[in-house]
C-alpha positions in Angstrom: 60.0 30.4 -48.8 63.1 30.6 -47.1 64.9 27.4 -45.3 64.9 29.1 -42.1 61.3 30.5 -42.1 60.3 26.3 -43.0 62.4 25.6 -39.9 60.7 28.0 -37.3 57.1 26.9 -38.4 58.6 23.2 -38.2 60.0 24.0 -34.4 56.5 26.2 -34.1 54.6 22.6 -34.9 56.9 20.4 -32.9 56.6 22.6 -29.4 52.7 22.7 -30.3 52.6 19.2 -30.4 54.8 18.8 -27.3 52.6 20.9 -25.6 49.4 18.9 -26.4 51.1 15.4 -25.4 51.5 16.9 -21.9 48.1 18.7 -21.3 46.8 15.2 -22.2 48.5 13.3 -20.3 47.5 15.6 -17.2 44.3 15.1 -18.4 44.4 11.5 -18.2 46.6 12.0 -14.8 43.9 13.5 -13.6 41.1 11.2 -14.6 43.0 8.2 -13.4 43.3 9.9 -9.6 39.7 11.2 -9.6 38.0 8.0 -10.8 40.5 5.1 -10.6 43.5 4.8 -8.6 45.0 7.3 -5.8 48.4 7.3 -4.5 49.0 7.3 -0.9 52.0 6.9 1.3 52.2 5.6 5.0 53.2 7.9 7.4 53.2 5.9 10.5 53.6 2.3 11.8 49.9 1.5 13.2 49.7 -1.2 10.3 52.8 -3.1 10.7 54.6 -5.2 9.3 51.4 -5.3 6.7 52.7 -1.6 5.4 55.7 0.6 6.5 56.8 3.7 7.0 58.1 4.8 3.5 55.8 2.7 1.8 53.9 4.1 -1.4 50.5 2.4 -2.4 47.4 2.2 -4.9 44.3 2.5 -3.6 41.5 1.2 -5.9 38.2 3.6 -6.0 36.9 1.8 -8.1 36.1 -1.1 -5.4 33.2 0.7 -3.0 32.3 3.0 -5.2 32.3 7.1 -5.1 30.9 9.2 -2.6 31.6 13.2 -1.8 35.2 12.1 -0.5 36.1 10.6 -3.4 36.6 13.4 -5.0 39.4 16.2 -4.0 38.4 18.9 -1.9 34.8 17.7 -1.8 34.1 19.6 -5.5 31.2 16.6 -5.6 29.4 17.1 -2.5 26.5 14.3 -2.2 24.9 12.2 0.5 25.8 8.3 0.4 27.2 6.7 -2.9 27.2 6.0 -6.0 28.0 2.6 -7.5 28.9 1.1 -4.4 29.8 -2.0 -3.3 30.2 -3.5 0.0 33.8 -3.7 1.8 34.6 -7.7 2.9 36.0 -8.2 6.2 40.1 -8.1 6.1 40.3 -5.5 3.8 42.6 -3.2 4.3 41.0 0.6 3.6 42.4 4.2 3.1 38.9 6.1 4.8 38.6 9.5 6.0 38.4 9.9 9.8 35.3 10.8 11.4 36.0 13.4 13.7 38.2 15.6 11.1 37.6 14.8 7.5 40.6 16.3 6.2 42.8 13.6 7.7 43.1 10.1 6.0 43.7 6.9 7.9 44.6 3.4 6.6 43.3 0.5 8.6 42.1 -3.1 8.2 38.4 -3.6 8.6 37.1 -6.7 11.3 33.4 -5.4 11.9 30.7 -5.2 9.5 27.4 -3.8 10.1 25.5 -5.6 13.2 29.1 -7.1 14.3 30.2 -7.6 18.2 33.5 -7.0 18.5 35.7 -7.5 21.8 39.2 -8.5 22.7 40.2 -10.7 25.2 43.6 -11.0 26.3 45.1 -9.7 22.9 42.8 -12.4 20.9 40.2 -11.0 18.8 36.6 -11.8 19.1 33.5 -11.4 16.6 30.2 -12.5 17.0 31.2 -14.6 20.2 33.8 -16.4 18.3 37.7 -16.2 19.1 39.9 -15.3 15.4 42.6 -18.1 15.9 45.9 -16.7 16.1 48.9 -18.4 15.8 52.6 -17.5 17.1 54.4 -16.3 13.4 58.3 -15.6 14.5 59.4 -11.3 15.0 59.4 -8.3 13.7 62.4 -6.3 13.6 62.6 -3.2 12.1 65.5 -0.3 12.9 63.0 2.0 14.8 62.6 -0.5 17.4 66.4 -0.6 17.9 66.9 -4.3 17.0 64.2 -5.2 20.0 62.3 -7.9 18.2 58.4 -7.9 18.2 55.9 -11.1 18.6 54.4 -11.7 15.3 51.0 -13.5 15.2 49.1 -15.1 12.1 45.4 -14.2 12.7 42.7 -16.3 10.0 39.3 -14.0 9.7 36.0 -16.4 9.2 36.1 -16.1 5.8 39.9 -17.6 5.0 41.4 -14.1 5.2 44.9 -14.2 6.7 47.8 -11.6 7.8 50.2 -10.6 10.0 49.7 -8.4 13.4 52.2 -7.5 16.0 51.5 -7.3 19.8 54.0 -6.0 21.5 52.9 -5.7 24.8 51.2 -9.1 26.4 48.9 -6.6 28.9 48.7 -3.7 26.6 45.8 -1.1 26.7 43.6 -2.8 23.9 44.4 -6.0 25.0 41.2 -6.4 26.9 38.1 -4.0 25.5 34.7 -3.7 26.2 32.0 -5.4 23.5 31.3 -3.4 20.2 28.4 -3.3 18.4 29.1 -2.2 14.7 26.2 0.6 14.0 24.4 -0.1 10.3 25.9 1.5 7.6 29.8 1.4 9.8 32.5 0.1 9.9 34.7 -0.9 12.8 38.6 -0.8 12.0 41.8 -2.0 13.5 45.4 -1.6 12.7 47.5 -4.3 12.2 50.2 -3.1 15.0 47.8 -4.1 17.8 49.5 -1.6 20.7 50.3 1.0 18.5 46.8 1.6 16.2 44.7 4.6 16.7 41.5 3.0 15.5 37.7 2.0 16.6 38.9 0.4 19.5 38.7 4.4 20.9 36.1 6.6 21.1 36.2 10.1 19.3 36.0 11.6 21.7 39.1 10.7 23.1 40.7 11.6 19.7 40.6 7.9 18.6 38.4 6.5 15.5 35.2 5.2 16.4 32.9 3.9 14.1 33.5 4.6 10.4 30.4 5.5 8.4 29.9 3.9 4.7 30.5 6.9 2.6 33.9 7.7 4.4 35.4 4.9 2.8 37.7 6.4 0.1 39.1 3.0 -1.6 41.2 -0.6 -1.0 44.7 -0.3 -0.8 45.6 -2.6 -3.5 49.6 -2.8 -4.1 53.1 -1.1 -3.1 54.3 1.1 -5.8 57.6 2.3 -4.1 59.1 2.0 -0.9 62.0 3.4 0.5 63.6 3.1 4.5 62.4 6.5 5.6 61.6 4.9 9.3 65.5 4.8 10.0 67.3 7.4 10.6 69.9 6.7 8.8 68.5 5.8 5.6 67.4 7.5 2.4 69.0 10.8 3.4 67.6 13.0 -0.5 70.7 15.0 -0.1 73.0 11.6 -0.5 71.8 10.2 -4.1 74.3 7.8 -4.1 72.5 5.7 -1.1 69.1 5.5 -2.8 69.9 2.1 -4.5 70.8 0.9 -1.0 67.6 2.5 1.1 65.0 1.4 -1.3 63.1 -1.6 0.0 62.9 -3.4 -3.2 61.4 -6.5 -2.4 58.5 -4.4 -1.3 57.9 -2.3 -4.9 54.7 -4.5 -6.7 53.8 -6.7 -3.7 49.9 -6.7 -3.5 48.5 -5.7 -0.1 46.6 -8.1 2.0 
């Protein structure tokens, strides 16, 4: 047998081999996505300064559950869920919308099933009882142009805390009427009070409404990567050299809460 006839069947094995590392890997890619964790990024700034624009997160499946939306393109369809578990108030949620399923929304839940929800005068209200919110400096970011935001504290009933911004002291959702959180949904709110499309409005005013169980696709669970897409002038992909500078680093790994 000839040295180069040993070589090609040695470079045969080694492509084969190659070949197989990456169709597993897929494989697992794949398994980890369908079953485990899903990447998502933010597109908009309804959940500030809790996520950003440009930030890239984890969202645990694993933590309600499966139902048909769980699953990419519906391949599963199915009524309700499997291995579920319940949400807990303050947690923030990646869910399908109601009113169009192929559109995913990100949103922090306050009302459980049988919950009354109001606000009244920017101060959130469940079951009759005001969350405590307490002045917590600004927010400035560069797509407000340097204008800086009040930044409020808000405690849930059961020790959860996080930030909100309310930029307007009269703003639309300031003052809403008394919610009543159907069985089996879920009433959410975005973090950046005057700028949240969320249960506060109806669907039929292209707002959120009430978010059934199985619409629940996971719990965003930590920042993977973030980078400063909100400014204009920042992470440009045709000017490598600025990455190092337009990556939020002190964002990459923080948990969300």
């Amino acid at each position: 047998m000839s040295v180069d006839s040993d070589a090609a069947k040695a470079g045969d094995s080694g492509w084969r081999e190659t070949v197989k590392i990456v169709v597993h890997a897929l494989i697992l890619a794949i398994i980890v996505r369908i079953f485990f964790y899903q990447p998502f990024n933010i597109p908009s700034g309804s959940m500030k300064d809790t996520l950003l624009v440009g930030d890239y997160l984890f969202v645990s499946k694993l933590s309600y559950g499966y139902s048909r939306f769980s699953f990419p393109f519906g391949l599963v369809p199915f009524n309700g869920r499997i291995f579920g578990a319940q949400p807990k108030r303050g947690d923030v949620v990646v869910f399908k919308l109601p009113r169009d399923t192929e559109k995913d929304y990100i949103k922090r839940i306050l009302g459980l099933p049988g919950d009354e929800i109001f606000v009244r005068n920017g101060i959130v209200h469940i079951n009759g009882k005001a969350v405590p919110r307490e002045r917590a400096g600004n927010y400035v970011g560069p797509e407000e142009d340097g204008r800086p935001i009040p930044r409020y504290r808000e405690t849930l009933p059961e020790g959860v805390s996080y930030y909100v911004l309310d930029s307007e002291p009269d703003g639309r959702f300031d003052n809403t009427q008394v919610y009543v959180v159907p069985p089996g949904h879920y009433f959410m709110m975005g973090d950046n009070r005057d700028n949240s499309i969320d249960s506060r409005e109806s669907p039929q005013r292209f707002g959120v409404g009430y978010v059934p169980y199985e619409n629940l696709v996971g719990r965003a669970e930590i920042i993977f990567f973030s980078a400063a897409v909100d400014d204009p002038n920042a992470f440009r992909l045709s000017s490598p050299w600025t990455w190092p500078f337009d990556i939020r680093w002190r964002r990459i790994f923080s948990l969300v809460r």
